[in-house]
C-alpha positions in Angstrom: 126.2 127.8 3.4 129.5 128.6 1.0 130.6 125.2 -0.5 134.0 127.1 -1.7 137.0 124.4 -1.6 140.0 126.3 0.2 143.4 125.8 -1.7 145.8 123.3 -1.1 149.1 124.2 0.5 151.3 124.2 -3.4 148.5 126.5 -4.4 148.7 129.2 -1.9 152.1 129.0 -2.3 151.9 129.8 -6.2 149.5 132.6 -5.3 152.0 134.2 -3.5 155.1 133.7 -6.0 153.2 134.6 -8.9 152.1 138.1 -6.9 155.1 139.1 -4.9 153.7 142.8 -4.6 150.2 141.9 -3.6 150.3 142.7 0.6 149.2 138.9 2.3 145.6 140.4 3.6 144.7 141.0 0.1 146.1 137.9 -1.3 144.5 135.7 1.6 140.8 137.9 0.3 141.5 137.0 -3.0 142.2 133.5 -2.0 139.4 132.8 0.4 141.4 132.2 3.0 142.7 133.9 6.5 146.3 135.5 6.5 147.1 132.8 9.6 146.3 130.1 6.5 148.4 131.8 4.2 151.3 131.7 6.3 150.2 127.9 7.3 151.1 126.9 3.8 154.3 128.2 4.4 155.4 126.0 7.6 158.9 124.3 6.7 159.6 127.1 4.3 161.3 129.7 6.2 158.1 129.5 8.9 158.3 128.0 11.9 155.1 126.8 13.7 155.2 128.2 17.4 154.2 125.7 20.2 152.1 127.5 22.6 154.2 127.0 26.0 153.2 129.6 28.5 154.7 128.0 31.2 158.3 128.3 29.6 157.5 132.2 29.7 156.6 132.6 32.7 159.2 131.0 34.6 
């Protein structure tokens, strides 16, 4: 079983700043981590967490 820690939140978001060419599927490889992570660390931060309301869609 991997025992890899996943990086905090302050860390992903270093990754990113200190490689602003690398495309975010490559970075979130690099990191160990899933793109939907990589953009998790980012919530507050010019991302905005969507609420899953499928009712509000439909009607």
């Amino acid at each position: 079983m991997d025992q890899r820690v996943k990086p905090a939140p302050h860390e992903i978001r270093r990754a990113r700043a200190d490689n602003p060419k690398t495309r975010e599927r490559d970075l979130a490889a690099q990191l160990g981590i899933s793109e939907a992570e990589l953009v998790a660390a980012h919530c507050g931060d010019g991302v905005v967490r969507v609420e899953p309301r499928v009712n509000d869609l439909l009607t």
